[in-house]
DRENPA-3360 file (N, C-alpha, C; in nm, 2 decimals, always signed):
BEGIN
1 = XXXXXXXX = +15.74/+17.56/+7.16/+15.72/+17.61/+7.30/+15.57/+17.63/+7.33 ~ +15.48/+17.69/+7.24/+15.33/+17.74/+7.23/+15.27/+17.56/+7.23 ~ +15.32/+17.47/+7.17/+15.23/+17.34/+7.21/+15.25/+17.28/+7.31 ~ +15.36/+17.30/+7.39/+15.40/+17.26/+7.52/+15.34/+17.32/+7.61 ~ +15.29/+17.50/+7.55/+15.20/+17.56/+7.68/+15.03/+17.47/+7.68 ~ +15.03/+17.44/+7.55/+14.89/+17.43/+7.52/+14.86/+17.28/+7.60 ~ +14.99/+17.21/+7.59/+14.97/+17.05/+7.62/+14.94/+17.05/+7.78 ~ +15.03/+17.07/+7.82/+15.00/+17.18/+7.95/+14.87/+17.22/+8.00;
9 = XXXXXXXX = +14.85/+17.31/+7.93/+14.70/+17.33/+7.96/+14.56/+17.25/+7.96 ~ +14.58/+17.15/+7.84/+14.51/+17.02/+7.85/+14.49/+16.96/+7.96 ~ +14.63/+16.91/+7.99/+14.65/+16.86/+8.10/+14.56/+16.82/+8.23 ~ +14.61/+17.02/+8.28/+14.59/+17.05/+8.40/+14.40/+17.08/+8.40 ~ +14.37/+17.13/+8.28/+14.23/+17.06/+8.25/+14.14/+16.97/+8.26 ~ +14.19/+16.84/+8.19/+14.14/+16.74/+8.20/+14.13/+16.68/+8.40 ~ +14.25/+16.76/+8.43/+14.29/+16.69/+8.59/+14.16/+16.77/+8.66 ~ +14.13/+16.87/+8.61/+14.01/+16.98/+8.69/+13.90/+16.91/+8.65;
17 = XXXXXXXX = +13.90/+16.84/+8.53/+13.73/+16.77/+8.53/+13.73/+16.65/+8.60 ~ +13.84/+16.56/+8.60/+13.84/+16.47/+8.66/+13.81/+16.45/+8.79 ~ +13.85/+16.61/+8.88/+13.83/+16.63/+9.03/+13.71/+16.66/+9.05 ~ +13.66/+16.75/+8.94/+13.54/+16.78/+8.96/+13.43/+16.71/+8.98 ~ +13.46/+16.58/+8.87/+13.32/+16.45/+8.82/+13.32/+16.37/+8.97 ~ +13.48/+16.34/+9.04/+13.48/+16.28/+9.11/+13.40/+16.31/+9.27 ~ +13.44/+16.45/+9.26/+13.39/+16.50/+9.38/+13.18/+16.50/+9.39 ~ +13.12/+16.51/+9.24/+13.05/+16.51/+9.24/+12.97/+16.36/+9.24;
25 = XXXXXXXX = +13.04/+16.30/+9.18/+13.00/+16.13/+9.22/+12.96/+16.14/+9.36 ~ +13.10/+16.17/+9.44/+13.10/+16.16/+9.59/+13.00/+16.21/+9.67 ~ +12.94/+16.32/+9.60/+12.84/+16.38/+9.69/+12.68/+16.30/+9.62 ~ +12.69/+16.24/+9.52/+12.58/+16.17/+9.48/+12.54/+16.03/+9.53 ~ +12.64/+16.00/+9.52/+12.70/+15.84/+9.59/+12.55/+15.82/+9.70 ~ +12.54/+15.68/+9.68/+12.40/+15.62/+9.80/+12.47/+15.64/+9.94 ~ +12.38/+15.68/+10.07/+12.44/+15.64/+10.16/+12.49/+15.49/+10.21 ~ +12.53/+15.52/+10.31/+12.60/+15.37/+10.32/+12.51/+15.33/+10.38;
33 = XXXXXXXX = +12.45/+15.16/+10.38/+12.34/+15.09/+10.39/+12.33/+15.05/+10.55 ~ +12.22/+15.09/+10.58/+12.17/+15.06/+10.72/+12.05/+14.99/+10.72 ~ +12.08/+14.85/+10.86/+11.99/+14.79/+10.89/+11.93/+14.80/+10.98 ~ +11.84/+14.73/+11.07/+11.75/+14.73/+11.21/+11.84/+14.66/+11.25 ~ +11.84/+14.53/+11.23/+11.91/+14.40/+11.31/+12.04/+14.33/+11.17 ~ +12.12/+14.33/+11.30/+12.21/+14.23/+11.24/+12.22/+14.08/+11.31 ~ +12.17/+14.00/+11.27/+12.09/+13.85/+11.32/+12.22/+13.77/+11.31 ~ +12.29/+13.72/+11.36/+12.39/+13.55/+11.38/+12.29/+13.45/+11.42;
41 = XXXXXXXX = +12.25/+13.33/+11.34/+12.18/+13.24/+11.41/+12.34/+13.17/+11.42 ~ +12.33/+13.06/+11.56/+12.42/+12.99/+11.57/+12.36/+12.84/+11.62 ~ +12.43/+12.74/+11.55/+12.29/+12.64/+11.59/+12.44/+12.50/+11.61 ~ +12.38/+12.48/+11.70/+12.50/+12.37/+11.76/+12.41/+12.22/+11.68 ~ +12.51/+12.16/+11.60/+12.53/+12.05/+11.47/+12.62/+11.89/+11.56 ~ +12.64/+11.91/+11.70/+12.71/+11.85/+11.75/+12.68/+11.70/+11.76 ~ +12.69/+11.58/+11.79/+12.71/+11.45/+11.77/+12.56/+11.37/+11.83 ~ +12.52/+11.50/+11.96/+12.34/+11.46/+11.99/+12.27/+11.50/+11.87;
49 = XXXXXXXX = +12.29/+11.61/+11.77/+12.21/+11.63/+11.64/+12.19/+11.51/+11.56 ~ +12.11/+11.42/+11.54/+12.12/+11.31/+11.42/+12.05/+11.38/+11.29 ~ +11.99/+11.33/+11.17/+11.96/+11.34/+11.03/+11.85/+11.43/+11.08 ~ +11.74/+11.39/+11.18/+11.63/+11.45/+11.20/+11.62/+11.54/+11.30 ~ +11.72/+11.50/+11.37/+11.70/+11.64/+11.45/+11.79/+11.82/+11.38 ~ +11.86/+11.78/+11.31/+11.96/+11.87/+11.19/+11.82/+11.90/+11.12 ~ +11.73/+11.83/+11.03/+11.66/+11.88/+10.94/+11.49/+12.00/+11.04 ~ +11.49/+11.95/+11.16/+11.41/+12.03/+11.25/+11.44/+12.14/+11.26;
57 = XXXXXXXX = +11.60/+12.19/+11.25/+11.63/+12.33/+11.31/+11.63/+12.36/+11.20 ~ +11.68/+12.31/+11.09/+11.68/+12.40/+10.95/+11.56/+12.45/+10.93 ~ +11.47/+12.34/+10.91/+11.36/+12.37/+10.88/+11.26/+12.50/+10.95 ~ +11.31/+12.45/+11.10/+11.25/+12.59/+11.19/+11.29/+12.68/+11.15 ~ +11.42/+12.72/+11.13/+11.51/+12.85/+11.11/+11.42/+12.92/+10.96 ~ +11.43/+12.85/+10.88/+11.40/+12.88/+10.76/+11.23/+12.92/+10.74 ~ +11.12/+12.80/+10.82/+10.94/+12.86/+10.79/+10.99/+12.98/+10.90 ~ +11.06/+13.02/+10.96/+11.05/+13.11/+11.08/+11.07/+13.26/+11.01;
65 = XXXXXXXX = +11.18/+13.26/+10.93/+11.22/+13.33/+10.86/+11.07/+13.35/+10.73 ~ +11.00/+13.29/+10.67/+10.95/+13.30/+10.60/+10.81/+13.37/+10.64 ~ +10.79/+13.35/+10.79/+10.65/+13.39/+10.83/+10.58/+13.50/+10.86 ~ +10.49/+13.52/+10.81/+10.40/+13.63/+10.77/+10.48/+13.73/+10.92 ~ +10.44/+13.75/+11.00/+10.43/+13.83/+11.09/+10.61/+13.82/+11.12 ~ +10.73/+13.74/+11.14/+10.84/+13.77/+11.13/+10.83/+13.89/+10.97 ~ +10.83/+13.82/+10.88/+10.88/+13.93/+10.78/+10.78/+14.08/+10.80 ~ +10.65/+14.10/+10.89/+10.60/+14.18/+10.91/+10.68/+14.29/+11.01;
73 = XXXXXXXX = +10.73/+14.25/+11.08/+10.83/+14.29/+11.17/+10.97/+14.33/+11.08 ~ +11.06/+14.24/+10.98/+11.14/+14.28/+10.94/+11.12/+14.43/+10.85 ~ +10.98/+14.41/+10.77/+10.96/+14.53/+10.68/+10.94/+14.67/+10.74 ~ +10.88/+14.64/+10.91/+10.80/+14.77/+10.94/+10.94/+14.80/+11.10 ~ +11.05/+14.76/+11.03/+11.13/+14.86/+11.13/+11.20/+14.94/+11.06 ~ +11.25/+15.04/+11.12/+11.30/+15.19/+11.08/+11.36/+15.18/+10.92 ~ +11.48/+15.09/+10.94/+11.54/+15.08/+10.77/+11.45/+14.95/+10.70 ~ +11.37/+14.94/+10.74/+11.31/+14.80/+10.65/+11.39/+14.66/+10.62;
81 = XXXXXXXX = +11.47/+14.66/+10.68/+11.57/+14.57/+10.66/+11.65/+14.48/+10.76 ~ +11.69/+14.34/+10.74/+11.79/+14.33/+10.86/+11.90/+14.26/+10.75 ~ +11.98/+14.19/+10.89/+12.10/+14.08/+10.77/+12.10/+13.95/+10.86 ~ +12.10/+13.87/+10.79/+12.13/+13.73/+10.83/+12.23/+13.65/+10.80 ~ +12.30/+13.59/+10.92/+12.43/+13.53/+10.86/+12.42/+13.39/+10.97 ~ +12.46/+13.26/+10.89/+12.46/+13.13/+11.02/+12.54/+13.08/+11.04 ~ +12.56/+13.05/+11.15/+12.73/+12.97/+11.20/+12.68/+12.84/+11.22 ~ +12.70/+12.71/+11.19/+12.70/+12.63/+11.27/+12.84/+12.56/+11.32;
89 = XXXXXXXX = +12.79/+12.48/+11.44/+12.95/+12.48/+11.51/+12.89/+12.32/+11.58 ~ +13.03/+12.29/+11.64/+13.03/+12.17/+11.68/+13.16/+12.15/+11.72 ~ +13.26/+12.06/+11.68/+13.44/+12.09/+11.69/+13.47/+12.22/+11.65 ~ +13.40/+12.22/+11.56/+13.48/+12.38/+11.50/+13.37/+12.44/+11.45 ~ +13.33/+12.59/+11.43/+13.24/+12.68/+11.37/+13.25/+12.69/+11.28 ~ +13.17/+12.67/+11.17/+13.17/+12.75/+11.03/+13.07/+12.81/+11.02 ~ +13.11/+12.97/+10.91/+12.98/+13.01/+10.87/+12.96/+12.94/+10.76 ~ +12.83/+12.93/+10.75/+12.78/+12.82/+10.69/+12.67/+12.92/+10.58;
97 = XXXXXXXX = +12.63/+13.02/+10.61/+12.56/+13.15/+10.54/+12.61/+13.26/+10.56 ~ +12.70/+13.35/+10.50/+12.75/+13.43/+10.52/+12.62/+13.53/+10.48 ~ +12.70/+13.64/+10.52/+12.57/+13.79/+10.56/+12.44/+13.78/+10.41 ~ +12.35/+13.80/+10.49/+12.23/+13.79/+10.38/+12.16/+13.91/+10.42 ~ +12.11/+14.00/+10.29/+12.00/+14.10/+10.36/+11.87/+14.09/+10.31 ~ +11.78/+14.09/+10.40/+11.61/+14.07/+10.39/+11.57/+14.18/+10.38 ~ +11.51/+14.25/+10.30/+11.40/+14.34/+10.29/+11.31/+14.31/+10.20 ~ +11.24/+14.22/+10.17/+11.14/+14.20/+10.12/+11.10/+14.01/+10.17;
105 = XXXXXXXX = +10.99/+13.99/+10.07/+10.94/+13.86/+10.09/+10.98/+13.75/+10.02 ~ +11.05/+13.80/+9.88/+11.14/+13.75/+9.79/+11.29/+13.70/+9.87 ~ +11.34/+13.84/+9.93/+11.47/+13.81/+9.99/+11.44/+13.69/+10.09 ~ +11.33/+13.69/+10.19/+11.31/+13.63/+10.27/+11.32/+13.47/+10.27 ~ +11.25/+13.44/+10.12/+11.21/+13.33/+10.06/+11.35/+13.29/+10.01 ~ +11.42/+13.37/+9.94/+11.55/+13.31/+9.89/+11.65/+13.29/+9.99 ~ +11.65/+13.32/+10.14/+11.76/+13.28/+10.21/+11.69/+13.14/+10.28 ~ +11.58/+13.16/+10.29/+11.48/+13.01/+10.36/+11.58/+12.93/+10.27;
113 = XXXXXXXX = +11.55/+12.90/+10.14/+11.58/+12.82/+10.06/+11.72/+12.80/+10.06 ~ +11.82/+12.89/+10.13/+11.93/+12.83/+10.14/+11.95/+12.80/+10.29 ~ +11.88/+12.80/+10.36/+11.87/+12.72/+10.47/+11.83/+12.63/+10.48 ~ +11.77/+12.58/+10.41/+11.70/+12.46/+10.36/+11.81/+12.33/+10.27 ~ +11.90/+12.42/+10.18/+11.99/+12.33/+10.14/+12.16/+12.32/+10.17 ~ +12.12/+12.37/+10.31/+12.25/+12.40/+10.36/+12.31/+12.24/+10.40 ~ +12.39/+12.17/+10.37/+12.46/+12.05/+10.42/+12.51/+12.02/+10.56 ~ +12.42/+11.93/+10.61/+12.45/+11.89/+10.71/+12.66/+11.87/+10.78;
121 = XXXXXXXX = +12.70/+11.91/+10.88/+12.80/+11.92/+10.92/+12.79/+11.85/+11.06 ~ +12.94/+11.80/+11.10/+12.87/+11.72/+11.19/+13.01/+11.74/+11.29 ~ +13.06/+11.67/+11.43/+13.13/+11.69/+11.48/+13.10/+11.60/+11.60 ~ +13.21/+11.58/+11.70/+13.18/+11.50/+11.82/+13.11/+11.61/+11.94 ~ +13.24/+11.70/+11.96/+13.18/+11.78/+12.07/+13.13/+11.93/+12.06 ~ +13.08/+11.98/+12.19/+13.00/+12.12/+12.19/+13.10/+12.18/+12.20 ~ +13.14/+12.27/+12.14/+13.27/+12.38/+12.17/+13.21/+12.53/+12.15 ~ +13.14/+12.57/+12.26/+13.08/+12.64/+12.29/+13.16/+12.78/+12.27;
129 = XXXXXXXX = +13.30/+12.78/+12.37/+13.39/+12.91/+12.37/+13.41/+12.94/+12.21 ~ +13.42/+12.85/+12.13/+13.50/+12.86/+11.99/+13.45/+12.94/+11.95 ~ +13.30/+12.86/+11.92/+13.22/+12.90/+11.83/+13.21/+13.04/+11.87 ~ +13.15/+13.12/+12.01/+13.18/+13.29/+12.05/+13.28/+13.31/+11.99 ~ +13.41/+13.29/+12.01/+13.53/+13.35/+11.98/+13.54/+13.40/+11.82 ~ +13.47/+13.25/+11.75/+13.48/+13.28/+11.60/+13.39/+13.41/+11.58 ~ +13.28/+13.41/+11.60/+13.17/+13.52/+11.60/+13.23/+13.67/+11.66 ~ +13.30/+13.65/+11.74/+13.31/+13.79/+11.84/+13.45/+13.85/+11.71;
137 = XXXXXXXX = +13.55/+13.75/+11.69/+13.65/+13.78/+11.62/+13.63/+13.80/+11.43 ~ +13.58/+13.71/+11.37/+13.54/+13.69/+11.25/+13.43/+13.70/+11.20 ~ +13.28/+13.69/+11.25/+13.19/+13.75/+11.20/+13.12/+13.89/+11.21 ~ +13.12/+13.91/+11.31/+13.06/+14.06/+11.37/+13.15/+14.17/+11.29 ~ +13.26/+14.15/+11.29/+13.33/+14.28/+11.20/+13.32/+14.24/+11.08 ~ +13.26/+14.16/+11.00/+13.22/+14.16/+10.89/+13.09/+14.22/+10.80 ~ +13.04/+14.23/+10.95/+12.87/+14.31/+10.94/+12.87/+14.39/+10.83 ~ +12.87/+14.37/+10.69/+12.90/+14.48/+10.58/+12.75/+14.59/+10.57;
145 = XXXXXXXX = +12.70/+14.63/+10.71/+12.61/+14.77/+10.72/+12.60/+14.84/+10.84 ~ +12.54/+14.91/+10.86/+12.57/+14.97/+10.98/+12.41/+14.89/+11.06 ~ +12.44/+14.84/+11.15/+12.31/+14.77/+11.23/+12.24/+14.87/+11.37 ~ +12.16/+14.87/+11.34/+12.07/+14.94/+11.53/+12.08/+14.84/+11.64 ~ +12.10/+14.74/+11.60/+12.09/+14.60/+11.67/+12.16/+14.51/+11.64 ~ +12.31/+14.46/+11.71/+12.36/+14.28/+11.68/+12.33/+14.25/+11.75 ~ +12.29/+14.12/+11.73/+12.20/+14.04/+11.76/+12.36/+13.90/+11.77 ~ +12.33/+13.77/+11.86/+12.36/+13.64/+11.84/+12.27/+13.55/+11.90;
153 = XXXXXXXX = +12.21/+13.44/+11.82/+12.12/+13.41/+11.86/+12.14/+13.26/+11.86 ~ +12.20/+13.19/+11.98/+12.29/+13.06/+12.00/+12.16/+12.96/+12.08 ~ +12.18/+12.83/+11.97/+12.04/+12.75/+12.08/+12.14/+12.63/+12.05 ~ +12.09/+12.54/+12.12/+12.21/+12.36/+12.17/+12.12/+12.30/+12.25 ~ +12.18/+12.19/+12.24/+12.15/+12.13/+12.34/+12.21/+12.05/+12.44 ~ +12.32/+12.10/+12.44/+12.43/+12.08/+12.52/+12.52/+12.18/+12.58 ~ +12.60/+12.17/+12.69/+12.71/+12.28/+12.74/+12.83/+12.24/+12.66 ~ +12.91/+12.34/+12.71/+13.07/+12.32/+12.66/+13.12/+12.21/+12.77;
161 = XXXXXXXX = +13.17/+12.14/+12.61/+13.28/+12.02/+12.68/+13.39/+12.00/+12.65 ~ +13.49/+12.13/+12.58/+13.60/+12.09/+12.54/+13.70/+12.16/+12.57 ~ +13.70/+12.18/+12.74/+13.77/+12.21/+12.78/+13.85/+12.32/+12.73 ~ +13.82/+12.46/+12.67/+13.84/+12.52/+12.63/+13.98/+12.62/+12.73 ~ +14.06/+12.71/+12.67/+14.16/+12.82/+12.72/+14.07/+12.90/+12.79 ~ +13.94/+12.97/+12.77/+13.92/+13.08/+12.77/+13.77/+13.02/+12.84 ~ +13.70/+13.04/+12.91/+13.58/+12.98/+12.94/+13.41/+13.06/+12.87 ~ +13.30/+13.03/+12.82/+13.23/+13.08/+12.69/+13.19/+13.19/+12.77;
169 = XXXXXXXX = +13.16/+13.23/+12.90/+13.17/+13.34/+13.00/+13.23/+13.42/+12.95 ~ +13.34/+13.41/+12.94/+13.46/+13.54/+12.92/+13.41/+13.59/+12.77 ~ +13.42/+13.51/+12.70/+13.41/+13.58/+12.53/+13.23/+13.64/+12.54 ~ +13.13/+13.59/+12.59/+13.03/+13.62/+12.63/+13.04/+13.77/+12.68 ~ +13.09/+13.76/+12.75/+13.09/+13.90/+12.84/+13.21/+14.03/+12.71 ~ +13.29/+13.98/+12.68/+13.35/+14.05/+12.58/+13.29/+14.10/+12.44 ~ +13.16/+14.01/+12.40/+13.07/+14.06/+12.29/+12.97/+14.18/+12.37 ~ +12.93/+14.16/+12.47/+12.82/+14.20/+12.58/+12.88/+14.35/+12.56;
177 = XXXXXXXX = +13.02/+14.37/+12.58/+13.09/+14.50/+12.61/+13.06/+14.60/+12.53 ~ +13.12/+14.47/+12.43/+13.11/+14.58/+12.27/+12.95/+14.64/+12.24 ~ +12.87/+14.59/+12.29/+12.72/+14.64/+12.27/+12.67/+14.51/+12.22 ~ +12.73/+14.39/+12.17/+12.63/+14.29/+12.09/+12.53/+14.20/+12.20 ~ +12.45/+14.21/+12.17/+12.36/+14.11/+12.24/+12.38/+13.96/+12.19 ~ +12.37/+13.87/+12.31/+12.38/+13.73/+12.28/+12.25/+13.64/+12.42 ~ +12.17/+13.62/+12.28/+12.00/+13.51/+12.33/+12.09/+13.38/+12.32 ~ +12.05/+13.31/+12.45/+12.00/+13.19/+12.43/+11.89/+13.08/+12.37;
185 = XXXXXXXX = +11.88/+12.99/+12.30/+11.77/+12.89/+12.29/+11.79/+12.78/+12.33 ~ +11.82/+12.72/+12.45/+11.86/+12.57/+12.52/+11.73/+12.50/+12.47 ~ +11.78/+12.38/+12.44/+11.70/+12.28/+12.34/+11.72/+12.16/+12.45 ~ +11.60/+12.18/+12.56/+11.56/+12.10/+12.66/+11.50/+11.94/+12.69 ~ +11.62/+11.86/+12.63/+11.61/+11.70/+12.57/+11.73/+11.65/+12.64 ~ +11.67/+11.53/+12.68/+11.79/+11.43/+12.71/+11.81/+11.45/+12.87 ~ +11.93/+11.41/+12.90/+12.00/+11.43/+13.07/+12.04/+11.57/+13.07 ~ +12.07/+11.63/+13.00/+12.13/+11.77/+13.04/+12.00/+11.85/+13.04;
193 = XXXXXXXX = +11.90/+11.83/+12.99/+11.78/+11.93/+12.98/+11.74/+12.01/+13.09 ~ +11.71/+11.93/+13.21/+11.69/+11.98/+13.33/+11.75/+12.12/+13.37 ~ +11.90/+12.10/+13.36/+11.99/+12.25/+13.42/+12.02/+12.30/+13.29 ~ +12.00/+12.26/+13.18/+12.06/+12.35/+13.08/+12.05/+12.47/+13.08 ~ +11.87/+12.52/+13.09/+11.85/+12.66/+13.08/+11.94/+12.73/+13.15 ~ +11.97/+12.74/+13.28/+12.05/+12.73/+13.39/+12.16/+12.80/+13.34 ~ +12.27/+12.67/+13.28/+12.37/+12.70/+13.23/+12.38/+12.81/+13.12 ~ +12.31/+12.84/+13.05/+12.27/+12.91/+12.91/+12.26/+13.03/+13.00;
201 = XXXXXXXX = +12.17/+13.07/+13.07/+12.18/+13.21/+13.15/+12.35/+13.27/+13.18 ~ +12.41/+13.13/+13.27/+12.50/+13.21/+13.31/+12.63/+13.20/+13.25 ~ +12.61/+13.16/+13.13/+12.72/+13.16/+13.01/+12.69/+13.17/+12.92 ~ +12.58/+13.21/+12.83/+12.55/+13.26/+12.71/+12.49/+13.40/+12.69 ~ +12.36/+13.41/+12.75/+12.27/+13.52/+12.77/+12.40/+13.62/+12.84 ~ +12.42/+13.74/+12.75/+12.48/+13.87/+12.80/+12.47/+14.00/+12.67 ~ +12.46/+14.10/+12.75/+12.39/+14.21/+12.65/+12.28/+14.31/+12.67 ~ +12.28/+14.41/+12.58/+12.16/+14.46/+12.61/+12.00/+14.40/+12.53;
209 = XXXXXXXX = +11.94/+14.37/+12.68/+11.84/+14.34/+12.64/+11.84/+14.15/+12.65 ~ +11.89/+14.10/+12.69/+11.96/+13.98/+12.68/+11.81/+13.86/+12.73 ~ +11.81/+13.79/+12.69/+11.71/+13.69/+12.70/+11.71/+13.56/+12.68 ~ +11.70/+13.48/+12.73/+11.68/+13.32/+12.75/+11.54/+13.28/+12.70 ~ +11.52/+13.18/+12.62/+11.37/+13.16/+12.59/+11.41/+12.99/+12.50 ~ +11.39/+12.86/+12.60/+11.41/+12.74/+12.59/+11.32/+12.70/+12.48 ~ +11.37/+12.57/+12.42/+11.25/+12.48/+12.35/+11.24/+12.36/+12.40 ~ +11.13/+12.29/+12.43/+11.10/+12.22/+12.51/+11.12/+12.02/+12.41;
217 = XXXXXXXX = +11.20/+12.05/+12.38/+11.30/+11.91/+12.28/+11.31/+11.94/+12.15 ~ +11.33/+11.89/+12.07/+11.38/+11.95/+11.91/+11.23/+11.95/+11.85 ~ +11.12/+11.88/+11.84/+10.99/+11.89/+11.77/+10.96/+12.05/+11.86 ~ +11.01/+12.10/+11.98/+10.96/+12.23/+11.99/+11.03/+12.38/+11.92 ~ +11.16/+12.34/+11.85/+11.23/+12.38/+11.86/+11.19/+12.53/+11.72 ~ +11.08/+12.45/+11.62/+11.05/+12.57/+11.52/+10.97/+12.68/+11.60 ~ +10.92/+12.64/+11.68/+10.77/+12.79/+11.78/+10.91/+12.85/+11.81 ~ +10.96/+12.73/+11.95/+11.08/+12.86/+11.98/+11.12/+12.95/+11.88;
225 = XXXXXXXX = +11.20/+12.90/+11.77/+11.30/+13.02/+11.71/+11.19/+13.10/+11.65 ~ +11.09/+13.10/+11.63/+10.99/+13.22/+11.53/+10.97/+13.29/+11.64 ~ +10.93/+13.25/+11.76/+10.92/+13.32/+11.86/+11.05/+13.43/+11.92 ~ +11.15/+13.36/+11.92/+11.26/+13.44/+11.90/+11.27/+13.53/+11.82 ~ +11.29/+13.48/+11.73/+11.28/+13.61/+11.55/+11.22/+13.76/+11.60 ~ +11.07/+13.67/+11.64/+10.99/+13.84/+11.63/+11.05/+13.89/+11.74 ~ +11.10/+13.86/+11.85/+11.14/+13.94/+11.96/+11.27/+13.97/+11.91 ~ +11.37/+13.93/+11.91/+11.49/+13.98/+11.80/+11.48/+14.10/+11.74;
233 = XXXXXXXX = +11.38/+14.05/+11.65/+11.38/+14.16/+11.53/+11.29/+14.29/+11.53 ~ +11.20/+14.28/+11.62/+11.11/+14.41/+11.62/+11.18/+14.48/+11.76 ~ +11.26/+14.41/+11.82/+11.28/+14.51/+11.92/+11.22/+14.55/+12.04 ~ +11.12/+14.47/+12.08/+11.01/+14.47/+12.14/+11.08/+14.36/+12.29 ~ +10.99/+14.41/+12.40/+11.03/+14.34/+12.52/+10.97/+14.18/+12.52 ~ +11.03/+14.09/+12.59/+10.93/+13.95/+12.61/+10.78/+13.98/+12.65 ~ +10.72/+13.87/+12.59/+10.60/+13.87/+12.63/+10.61/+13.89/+12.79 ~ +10.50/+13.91/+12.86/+10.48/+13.88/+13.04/+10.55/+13.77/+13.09;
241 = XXXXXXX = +10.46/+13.69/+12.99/+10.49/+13.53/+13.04/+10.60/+13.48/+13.06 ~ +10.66/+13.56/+12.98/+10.82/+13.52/+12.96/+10.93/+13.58/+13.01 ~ +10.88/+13.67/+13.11/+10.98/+13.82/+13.11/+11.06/+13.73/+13.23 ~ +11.04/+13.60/+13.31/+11.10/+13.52/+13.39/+11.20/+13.50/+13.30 ~ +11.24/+13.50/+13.23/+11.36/+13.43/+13.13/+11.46/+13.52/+13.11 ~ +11.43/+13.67/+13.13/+11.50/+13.75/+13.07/+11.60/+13.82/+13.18 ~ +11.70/+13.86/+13.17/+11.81/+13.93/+13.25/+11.76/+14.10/+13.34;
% end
C-alpha cells in the first residue's frame, strides 16, 4: 500500500514539473515574428512574355531587391524586416517563391538569386481575376508573420481576357476591404499600351494607399519596379511627380 502512495506521489510530481517547465518555456518563448511589409510580387508570364522579355522582369525584380537604398529602406523600418513571396500567373497562378524574409543583405542576396533561377512558365492568356482570387484566397493567409503592411504588387501587360465568373474588380475590391493594398505596374508596349494604365486603375489599384506607377515597355520595366519597392516598402507617399498616379 506505502509504494502505491509513494508511486502516486511520483507521479503527481513529475506532472507538477512538467507544468511548471512548460509554463515557463511559454513565458520565455520568442514573440511571434513581425514584419513592416508583406510584399506579393505578381508578374504576368502570359504568351506577349517571350525568353527576353521573362528574363527583364526577373532580373528587375531581383537587382531591385538587391539595391543599396531598397534594402536601406527594408533594414530601417520599425521591425527591420519584410517578407517576400511571387506569383506568377498566366492561365493559371503559381506561387512560384513562396514567403521569403529579408532582414539583412545576405537575405536579400539569397532571394535575388532565387529569382534569378526561377523557371520560366508560360501560358496563352491573362487571367487576371484568378490570379487575385488565388492571392486573396491562398496566399495572404499564409503570411506566416504578423505584417504593418500587405502589400500586392501586380505589373502586365495586358488586361483580362478570359472571361472570367467574377470580374478582377470584384476580388480587387474584396482584398481592398480586408485592409490589403494592391499597386499596379502596367508594362506600356504594344496596342494595349495606350489605355492600359487606365484599365489597371480601375481594376487593379484598390487599398489603402493604392497607386498606379507604369513602365514605359519591358527595357523600362527594372527603374519601374525599384521604384516601386522603395515606395512599397518604406511606406512613404509618391514622389510629386507622381502623385497623378495615385488614388
Amino acid at each position: 500500500m506505502t509504494s502505491r502512495v509513494v508511486a502516486w506521489g511520483w507521479l503527481v510530481l513529475c506532472a507538477g514539473v512538467i507544468a511548471f517547465l512548460a509554463a515557463a518555456n511559454a513565458q520565455n518563448a520568442a514573440p511571434p515574428l513581425e514584419v513592416d511589409t508583406a510584399l506579393i510580387v505578381s508578374v504576368d508570364v502570359s504568351n506577349s512574355v517571350d525568353e527576353e522579355r521573362y528574363k527583364l522582369q526577373m532580373e528587375g525584380i531581383a537587382k531591385a531587391l538587391e539595391d543599396p537604398e531598397v534594402l536601406k529602406a527594408i533594414l530601417n523600418g520599425p521591425q527591420g524586416g519584410i517578407l517576400v513571396a511571387m506569383v506568377t500567373w498566366a492561365d493559371k497562378p503559381r506561387l512560384s517563391l513562396p514567403w521569403q524574409r529579408i532582414a539583412s543583405a545576405a537575405d536579400a542576396a539569397a532571394v535575388a538569386a532565387k529569382v534569378r533561377a526561377l523557371p520560366r512558365q508560360t501560358g496563352e492568356f491573362t487571367c487576371v481575376s484568378g490570379m487575385l482570387r488565388t492571392i486573396s484566397d491562398k496566399v495572404v493567409p499564409q503570411i506566416p508573420a504578423k505584417a504593418l503592411r500587405i502589400i500586392v504588387d501586380v505589373s502586365g501587360d495586358g488586361r483580362e481576357n478570359c472571361n472570367p465568373e467574377e470580374p478582377p474588380a470584384s476580388v480587387r475590391d474584396e482584398l481592398a476591404a480586408s485592409g490589403v493594398t494592391v499597386n499596379g505596374l502596367p508594362i506600356l508596349e504594344g496596342d494595349e499600351g495606350p489605355t492600359l494604365e487606365q484599365w489597371y486603375r480601375d481594376n487593379i489599384m484598390g487599398g489603402p494607399s493604392s497607386f498606379i506607377l507604369p513602365a514605359h515597355g519591358f527595357g523600362d520595366f527594372g527603374r519601374a519596379i525599384r521604384q516601386k519597392f522603395m515606395i512599397e516598402i518604406s511606406g512613404l507617399p509618391l514622389p510629386k511627380k507622381e502623385a497623378r498616379l495615385s488614388n
